[in-house]
N, C-alpha and C positions, 0 to 999 in steps of 0.2 A: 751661172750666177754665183754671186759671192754670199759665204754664209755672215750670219748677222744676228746679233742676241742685243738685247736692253739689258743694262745693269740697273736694277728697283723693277720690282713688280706690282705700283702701287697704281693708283688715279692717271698720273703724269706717263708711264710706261705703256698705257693704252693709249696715250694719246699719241705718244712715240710711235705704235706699230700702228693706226693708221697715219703718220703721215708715212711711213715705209709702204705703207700699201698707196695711199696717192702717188708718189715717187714711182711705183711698179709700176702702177696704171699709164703715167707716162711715156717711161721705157722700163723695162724689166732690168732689176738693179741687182736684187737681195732673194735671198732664201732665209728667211726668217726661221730659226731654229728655237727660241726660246725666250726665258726669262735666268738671270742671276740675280741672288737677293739675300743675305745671309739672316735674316730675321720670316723667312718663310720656311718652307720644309719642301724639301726635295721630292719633285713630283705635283707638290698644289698646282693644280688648273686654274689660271689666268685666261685673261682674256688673249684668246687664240692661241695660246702655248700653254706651257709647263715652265716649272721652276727647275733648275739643271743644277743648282748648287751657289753658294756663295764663291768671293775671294779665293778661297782655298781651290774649290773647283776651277774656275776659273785660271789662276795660274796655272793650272796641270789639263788646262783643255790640249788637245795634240795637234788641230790642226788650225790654220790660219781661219781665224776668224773677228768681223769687223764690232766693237763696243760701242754702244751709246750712251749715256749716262740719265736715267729718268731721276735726275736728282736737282731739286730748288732750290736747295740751300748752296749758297758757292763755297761757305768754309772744309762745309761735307763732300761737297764734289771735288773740291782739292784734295782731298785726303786720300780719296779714291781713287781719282787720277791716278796720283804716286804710288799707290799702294799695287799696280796693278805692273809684275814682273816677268808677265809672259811675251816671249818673246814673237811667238806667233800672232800675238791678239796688238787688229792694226784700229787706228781709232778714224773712222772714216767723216767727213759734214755730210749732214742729213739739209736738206736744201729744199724746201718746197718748188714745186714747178713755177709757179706765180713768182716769186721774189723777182724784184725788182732791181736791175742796178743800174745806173743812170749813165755811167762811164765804165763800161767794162776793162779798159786799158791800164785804168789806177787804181782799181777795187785789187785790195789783197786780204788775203784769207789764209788764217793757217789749217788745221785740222781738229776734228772732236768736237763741230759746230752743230748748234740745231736751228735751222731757221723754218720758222712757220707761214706759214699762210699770208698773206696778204701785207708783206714784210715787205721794206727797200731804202736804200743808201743812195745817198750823191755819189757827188764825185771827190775823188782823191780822201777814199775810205777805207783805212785799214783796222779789220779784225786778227787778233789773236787765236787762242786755241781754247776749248772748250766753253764756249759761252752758248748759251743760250737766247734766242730771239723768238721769245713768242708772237702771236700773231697782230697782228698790226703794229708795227715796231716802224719808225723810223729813223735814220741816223742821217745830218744834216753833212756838209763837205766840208774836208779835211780833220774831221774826226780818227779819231784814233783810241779802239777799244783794247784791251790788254786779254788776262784769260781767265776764265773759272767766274765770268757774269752773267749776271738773272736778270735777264729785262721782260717783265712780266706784260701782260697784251696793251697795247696802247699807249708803250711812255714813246717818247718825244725826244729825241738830241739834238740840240740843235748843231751850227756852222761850226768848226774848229776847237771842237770840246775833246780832251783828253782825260782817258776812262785808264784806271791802274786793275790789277786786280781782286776779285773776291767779295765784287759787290752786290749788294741787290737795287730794283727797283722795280715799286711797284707799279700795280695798273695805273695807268694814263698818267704815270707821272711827269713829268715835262723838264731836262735841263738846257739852261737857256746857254744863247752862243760865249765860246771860250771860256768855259767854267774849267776847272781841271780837279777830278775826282781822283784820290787816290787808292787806296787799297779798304777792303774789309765795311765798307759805308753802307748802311742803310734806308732808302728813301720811300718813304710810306705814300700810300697809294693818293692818286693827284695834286701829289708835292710840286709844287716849282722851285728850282734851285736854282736863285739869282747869286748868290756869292760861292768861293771855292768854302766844300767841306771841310772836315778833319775827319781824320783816319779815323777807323773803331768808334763811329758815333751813328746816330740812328738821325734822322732828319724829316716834319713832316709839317704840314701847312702850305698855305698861299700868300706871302713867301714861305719859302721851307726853315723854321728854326728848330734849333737843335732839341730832343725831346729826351729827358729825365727819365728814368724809369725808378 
């Protein structure tokens, strides 16, 4: 088995290592060794592990080992992404057994993915790299996601929508067919988003309008 740590030891990093123990129960995948998290302390007990050190540990870990990112915010999980210059440390998709894909021959996927539970894609759907798909996610066909997205439990994509990235979206939010999202957007939870966004703005209602802070 291959070893395997979660980067955040918060709420979300529990939820990460059982989907790593579902995945095991499937077939035996991971050797779960830990927790990194640079705002804990070295050695706190988490849920089924220890905290092994921040970043810093982390680049200096010695041997091959696979990262997850328990992190919800996409701007932060970008950050991290990049920040991390080991050359040992590989970033593997954590994939629930249940996910669903409708056309396996067109589905493409890069790496550093979380898909949860009770999650599936059409057809001619491509993901990028580290995004996040929590559980009950849908993605409509010929979509196309980018990297470093939060799709919180229950949003909705619909047919031919294109996702840039560093977005969020929350619970059961809904975007309707060939919207095109681009980078850093925010869609607050059971948003529908019937026009394309703008970059770096927040979006929430039925229809979804743009929200002031």
């Amino acid at each position: 088995m291959r070893k395997i740590a979660i980067y955040g030891a918060g709420g979300f990093g529990k939820e990460i290592y059982c989907l790593i123990q579902e995945i095991n129960r499937h077939q035996m995948q991971w050797d779960f060794i830990g927790y990194f998290d640079d705002a804990k302390i070295v050695g706190e007990q988490i849920y089924h592990g220890s905290v092994l050190g921040g970043m810093t540990e982390l680049n200096a870990y010695p041997d091959d080992l696979g990262i997850v990112f328990a992190i919800g915010n996409p701007r932060t999980l970008n950050k991290l992404v990049h920040s991390v210059d080991n050359k040992k440390v590989f970033f593997p998709n954590l994939i629930a057994p249940d996910f669903r894909v409708l056309d396996q021959d067109t589905f493409e996927i890069g790496h550093g993915n979380l898909i949860f539970s009770k999650s599936s894609v059409s057809c001619f759907v491509q993901i990028g790299d580290f995004n996040i798909l929590n559980s009950l996610i849908a993605i409509g066909h010929d979509s196309k996601i980018g990297n470093c997205n939060v799709f919180m439990s229950g949003t909705r994509i619909s047919g031919e929508v294109s996702i840039g990235d560093n977005n969020f979206f929350g619970i059961y939010s809904v975007v309707l067919q060939r919207i095109v999202i681009g980078k850093n957007t925010v869609i607050g939870t059971s948003s529908v988003i019937t026009n394309n966004p703008k970059d770096e703005t927040t979006y929430i209602g039925n229809p979804a309008k743009k929200f002031e802070y």
